[in-house]
C-alpha positions as a Python dict, from the first residue, in 0.01 Angstrom:
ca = {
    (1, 'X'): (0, 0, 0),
    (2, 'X'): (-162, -62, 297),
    (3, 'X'): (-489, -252, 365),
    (4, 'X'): (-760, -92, 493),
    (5, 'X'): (-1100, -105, 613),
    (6, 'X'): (-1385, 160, 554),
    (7, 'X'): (-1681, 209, 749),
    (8, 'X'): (-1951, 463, 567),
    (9, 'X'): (-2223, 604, 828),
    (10, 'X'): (-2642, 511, 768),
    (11, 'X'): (-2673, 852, 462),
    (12, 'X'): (-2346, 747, 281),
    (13, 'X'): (-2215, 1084, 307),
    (14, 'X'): (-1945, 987, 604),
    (15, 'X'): (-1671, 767, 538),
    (16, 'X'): (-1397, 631, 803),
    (17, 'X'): (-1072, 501, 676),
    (18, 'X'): (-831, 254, 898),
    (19, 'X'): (-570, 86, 822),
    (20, 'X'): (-581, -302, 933),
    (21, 'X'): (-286, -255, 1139),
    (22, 'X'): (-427, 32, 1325),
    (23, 'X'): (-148, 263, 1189),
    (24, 'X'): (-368, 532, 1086),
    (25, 'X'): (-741, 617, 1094),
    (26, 'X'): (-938, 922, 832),
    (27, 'X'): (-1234, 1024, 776),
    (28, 'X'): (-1389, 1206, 454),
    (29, 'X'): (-1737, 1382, 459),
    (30, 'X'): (-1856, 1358, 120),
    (31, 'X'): (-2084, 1627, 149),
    (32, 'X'): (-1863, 1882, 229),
    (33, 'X'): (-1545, 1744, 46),
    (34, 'X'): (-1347, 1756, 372),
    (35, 'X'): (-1112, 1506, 460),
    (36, 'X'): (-913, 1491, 814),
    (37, 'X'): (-676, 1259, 958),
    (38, 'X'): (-787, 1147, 1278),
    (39, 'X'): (-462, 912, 1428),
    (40, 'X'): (-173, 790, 1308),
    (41, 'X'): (69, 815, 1024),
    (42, 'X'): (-225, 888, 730),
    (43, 'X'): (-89, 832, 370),
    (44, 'X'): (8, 1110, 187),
    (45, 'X'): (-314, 1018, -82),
    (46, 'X'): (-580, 974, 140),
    (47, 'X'): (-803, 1210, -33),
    (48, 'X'): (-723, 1019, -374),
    (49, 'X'): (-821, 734, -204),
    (50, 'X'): (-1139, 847, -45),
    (51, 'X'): (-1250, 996, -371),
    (52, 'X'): (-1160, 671, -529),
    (53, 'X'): (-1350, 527, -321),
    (54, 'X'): (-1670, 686, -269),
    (55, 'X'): (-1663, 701, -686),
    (56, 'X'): (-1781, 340, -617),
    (57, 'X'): (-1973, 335, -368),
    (58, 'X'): (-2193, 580, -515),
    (59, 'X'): (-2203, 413, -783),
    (60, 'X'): (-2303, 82, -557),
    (61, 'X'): (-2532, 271, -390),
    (62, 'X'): (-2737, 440, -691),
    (63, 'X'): (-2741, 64, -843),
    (64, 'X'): (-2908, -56, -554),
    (65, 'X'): (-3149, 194, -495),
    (66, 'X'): (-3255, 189, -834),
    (67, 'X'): (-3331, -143, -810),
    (68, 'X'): (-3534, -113, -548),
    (69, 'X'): (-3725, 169, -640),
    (70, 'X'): (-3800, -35, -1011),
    (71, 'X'): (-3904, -364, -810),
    (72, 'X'): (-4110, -122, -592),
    (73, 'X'): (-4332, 48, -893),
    (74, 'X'): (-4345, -243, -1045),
    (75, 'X'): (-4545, -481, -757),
}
């Protein structure tokens, strides 16, 4: 498997995919559940991956928001 970086956009909702070699770059919009490969040889997967992948970062996301929002109400 290649290694790859992933960039998400300010909402969270946009998510780039590239490989560290610069083999092949994708993007997923999690809003509208579309995926697209942008250059390159893109794996076969990449929507497994992406979902895979913004699975945690929601999760990530919701943690730290949460947080915040507690330690707000609560000063």
């Amino acid at each position: 498997m290649d290694d790859y970086k992933v960039t998400s956009d300010f909402t969270g909702l946009t998510h780039i995919f590239t490989s560290n070699d610069l083999k092949y770059k994708y993007y997923y919009e999690q809003d509208t559940d579309k995926i697209k490969c942008e250059s390159g040889n893109c794996p076969d997967n990449m929507y497994e991956i992406a979902k895979k992948y913004v699975k945690v970062f929601n999760k990530e996301f919701d943690q730290i928001l949460t947080k915040n929002v507690k330690r707000s109400v609560e000063e």
